[in-house]
N, CA, C and O atoms as CSV, one atom per row, in Angstrom:
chain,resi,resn,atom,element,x,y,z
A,1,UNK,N,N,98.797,95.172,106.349
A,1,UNK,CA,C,98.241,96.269,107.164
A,1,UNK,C,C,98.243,97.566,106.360
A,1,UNK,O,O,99.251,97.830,105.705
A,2,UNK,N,N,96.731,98.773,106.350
A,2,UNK,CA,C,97.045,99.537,106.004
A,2,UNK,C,C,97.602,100.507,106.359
A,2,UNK,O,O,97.890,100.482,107.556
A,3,UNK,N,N,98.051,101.872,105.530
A,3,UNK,CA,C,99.016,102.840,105.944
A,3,UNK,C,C,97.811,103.801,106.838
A,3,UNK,O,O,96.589,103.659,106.793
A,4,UNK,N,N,98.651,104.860,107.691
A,4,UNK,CA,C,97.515,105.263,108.319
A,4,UNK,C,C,98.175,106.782,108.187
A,4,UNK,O,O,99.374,107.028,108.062
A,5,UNK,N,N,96.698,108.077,108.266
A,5,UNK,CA,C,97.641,109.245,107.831
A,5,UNK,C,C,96.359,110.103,108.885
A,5,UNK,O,O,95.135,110.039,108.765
A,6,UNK,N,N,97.055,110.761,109.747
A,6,UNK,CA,C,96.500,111.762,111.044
A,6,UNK,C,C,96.486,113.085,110.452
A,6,UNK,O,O,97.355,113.776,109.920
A,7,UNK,N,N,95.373,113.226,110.671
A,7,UNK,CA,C,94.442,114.618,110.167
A,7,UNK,C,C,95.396,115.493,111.435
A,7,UNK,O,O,95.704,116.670,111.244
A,8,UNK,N,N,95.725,114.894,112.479
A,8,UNK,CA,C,96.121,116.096,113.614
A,8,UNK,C,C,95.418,117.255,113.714
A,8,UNK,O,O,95.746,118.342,113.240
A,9,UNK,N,N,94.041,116.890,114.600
A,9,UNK,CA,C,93.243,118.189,114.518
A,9,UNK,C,C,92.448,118.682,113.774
A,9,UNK,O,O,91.391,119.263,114.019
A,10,UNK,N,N,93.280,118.306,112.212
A,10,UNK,CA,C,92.455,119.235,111.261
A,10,UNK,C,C,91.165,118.433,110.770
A,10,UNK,O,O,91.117,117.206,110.857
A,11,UNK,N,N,90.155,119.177,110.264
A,11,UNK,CA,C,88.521,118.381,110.206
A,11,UNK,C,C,88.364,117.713,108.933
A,11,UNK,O,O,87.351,117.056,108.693
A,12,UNK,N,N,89.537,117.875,107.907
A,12,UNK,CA,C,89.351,117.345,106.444
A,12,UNK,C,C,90.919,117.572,105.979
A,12,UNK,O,O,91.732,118.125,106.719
A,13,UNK,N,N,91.179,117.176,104.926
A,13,UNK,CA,C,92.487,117.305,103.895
A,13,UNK,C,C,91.829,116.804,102.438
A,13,UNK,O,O,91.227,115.761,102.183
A,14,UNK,N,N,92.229,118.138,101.430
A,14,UNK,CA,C,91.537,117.996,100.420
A,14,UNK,C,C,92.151,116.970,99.576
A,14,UNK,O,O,93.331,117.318,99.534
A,15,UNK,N,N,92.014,115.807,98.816
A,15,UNK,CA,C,92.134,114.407,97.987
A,15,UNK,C,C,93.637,114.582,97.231
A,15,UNK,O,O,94.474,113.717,96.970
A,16,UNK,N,N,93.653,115.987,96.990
A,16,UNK,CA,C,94.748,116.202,95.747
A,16,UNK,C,C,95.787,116.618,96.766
A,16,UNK,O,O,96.947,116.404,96.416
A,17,UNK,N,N,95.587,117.234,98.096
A,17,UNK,CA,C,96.764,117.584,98.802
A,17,UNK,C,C,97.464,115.731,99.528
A,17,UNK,O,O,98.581,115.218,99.604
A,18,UNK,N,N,96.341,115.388,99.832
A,18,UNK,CA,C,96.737,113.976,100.434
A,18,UNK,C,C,97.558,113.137,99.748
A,18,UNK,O,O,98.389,112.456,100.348
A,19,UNK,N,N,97.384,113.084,98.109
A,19,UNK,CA,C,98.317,112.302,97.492
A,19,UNK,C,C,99.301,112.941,97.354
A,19,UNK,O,O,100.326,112.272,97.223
A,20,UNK,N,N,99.416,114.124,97.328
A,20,UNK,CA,C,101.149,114.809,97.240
A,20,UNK,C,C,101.826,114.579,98.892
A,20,UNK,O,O,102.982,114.212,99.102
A,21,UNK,N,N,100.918,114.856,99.833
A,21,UNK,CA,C,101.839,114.770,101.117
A,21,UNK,C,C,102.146,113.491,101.292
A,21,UNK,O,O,103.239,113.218,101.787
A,22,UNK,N,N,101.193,112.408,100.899
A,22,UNK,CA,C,101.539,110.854,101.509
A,22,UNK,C,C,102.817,110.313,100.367
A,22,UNK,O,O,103.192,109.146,100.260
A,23,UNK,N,N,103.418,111.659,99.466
A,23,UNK,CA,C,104.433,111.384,98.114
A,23,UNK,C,C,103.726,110.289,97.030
A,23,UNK,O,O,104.517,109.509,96.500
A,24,UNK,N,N,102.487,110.187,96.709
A,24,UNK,CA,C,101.815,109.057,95.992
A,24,UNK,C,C,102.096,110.339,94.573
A,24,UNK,O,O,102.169,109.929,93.415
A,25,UNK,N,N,102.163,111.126,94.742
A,25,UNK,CA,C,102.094,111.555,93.624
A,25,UNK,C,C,103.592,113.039,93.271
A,25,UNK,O,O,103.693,113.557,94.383
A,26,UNK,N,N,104.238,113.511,92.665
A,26,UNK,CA,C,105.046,114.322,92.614
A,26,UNK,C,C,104.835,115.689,93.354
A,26,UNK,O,O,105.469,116.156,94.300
A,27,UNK,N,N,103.748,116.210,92.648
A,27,UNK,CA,C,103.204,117.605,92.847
A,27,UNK,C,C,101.216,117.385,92.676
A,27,UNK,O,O,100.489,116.437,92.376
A,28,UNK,N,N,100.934,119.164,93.147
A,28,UNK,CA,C,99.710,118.805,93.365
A,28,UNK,C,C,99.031,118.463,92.120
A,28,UNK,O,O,98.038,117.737,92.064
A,29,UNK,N,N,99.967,119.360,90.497
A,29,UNK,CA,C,98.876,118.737,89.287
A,29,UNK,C,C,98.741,117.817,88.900
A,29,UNK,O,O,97.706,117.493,88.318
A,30,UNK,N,N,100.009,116.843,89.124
A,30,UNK,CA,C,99.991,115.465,88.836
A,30,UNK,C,C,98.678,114.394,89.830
A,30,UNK,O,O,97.993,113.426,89.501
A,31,UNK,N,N,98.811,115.153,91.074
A,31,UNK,CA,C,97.731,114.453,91.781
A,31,UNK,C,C,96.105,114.895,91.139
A,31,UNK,O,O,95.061,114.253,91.263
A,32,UNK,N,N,96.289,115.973,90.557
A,32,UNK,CA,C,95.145,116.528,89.944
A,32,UNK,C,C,94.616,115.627,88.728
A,32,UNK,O,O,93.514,115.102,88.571
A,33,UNK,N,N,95.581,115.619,88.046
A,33,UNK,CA,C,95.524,114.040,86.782
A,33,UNK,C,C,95.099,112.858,86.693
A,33,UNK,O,O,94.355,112.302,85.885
A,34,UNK,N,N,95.958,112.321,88.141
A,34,UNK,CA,C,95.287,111.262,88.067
A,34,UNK,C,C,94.360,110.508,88.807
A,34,UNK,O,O,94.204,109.290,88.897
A,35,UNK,N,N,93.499,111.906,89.560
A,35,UNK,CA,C,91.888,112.068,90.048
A,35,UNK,C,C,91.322,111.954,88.795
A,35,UNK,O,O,90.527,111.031,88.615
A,36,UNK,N,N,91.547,112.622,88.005
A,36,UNK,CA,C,90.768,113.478,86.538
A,36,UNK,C,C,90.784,112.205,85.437
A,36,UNK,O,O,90.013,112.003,84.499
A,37,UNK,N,N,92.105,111.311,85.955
A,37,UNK,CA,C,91.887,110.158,85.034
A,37,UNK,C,C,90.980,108.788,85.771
A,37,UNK,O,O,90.794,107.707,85.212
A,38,UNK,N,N,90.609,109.082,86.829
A,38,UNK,CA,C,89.755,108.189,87.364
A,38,UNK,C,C,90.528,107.399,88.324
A,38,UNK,O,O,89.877,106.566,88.955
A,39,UNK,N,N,92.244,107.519,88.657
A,39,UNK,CA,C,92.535,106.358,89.272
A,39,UNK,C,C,93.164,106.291,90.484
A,39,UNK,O,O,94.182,105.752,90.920
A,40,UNK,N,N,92.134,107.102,90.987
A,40,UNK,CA,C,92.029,107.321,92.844
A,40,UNK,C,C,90.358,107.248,93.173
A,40,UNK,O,O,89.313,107.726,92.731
A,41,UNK,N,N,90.798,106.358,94.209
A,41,UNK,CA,C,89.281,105.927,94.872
A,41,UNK,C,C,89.074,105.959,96.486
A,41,UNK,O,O,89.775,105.543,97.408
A,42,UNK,N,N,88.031,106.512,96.448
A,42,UNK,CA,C,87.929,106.950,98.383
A,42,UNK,C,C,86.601,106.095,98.415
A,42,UNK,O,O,85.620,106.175,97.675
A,43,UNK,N,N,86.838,105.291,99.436
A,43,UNK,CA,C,86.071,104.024,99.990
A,43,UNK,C,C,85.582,102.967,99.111
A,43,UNK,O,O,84.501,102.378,99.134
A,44,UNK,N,N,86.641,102.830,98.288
A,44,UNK,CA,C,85.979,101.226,97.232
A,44,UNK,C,C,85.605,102.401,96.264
A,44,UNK,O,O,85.215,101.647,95.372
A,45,UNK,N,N,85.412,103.655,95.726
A,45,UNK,CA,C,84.459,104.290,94.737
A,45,UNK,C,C,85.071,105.033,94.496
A,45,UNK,O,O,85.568,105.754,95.361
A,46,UNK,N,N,85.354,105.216,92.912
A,46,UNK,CA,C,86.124,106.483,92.199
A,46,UNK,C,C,85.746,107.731,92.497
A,46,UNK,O,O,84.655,108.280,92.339
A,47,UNK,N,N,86.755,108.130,92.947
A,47,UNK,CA,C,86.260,109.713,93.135
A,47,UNK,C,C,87.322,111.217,91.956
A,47,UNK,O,O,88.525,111.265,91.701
A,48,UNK,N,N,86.366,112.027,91.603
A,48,UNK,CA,C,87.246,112.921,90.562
A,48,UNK,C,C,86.690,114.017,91.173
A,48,UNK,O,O,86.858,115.022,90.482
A,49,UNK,N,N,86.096,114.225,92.192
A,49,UNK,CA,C,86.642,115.322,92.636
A,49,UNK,C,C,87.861,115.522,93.133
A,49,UNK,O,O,88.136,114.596,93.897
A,50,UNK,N,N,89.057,116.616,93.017
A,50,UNK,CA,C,89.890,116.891,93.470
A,50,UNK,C,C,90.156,117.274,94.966
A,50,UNK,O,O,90.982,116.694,95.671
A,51,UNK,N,N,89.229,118.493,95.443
A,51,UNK,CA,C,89.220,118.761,96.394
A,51,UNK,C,C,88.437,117.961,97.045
A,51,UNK,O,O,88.060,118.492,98.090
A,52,UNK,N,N,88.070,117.029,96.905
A,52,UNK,CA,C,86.987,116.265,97.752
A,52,UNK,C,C,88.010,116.440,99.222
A,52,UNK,O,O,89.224,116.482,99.419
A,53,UNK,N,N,86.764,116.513,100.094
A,53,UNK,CA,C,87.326,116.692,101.395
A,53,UNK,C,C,87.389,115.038,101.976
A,53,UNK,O,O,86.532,114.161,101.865
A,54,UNK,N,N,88.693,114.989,102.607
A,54,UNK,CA,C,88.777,113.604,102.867
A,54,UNK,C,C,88.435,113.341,104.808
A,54,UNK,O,O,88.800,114.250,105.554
A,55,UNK,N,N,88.057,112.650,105.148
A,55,UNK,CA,C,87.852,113.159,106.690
A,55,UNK,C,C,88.617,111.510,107.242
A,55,UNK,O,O,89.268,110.649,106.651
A,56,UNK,N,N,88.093,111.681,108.739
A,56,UNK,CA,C,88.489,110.579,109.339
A,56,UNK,C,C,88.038,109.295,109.150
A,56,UNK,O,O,86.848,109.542,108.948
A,57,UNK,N,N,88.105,108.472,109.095
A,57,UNK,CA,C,87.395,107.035,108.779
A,57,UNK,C,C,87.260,106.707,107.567
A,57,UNK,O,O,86.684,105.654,107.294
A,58,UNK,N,N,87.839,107.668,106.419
A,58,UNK,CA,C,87.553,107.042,105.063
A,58,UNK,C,C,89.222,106.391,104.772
A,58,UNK,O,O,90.276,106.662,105.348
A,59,UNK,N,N,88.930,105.440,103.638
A,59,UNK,CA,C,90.218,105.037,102.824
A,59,UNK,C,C,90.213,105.516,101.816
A,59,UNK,O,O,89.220,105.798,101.144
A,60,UNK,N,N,91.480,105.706,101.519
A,60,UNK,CA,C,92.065,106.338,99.765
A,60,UNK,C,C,92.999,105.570,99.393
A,60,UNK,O,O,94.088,105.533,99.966
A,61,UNK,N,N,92.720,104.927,98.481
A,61,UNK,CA,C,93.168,103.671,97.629
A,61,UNK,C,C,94.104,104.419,96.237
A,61,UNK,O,O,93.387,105.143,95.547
A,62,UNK,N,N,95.304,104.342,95.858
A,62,UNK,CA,C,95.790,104.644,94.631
A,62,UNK,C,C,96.982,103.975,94.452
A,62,UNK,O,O,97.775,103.703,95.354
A,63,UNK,N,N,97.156,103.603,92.801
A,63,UNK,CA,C,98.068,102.502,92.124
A,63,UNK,C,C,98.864,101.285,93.206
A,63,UNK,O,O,100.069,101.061,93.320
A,64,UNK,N,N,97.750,100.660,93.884
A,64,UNK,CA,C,97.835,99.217,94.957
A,64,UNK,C,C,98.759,100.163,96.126
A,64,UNK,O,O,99.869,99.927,96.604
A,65,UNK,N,N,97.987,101.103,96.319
A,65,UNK,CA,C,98.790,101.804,97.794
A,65,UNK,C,C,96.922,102.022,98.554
A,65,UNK,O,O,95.869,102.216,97.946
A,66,UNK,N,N,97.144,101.899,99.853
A,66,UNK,CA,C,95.855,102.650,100.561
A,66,UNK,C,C,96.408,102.923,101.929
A,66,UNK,O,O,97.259,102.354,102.612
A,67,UNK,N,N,95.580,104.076,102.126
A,67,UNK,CA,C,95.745,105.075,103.441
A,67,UNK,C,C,94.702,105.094,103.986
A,67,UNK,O,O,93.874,105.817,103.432
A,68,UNK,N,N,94.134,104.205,105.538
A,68,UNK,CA,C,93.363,105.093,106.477
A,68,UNK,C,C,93.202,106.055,106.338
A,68,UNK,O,O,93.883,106.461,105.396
A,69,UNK,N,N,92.305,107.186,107.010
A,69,UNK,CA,C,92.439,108.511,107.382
A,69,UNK,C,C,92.189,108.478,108.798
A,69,UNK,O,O,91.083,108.042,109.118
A,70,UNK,N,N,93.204,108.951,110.001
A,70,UNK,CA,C,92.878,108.592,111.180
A,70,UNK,C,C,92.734,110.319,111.916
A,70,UNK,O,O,93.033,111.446,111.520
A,71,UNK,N,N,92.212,109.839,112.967
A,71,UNK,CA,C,92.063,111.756,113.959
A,71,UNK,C,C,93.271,111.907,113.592
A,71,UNK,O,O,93.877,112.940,113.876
């Protein structure tokens, strides 16, 4: 089963904040890195934008971890 992570309200959470809050990553530059190195993917597809805005219904996949994004 995947992990599931509640926007609570809010309409987006930017890619690089999501991997530091869900602890996938230390801090936000490290989450910045390893966008920049290619090895975070939102819905099956690499994504390097950092701030990519992440919304409800997508998945974010990183090093064999994935997160829903739920309301």
């Amino acid at each position: 089963m995947n992990e599931q992570f509640s926007l609570e309200g809010q309409p987006f959470i930017p890619l690089h904040n999501l991997l530091k809050v869900l602890g996938w990553c230390d801090s936000g530059a490290v989450a910045k890195m390893v966008i920049d190195d290619g090895l975070v993917q939102v819905n099956g597809e690499i994504e390097l934008r950092k701030r990519c805005k992440i919304v409800v219904g997508q998945t974010v996949s990183f090093n064999g971890q994935e997160v829903e994004v739920t309301e």
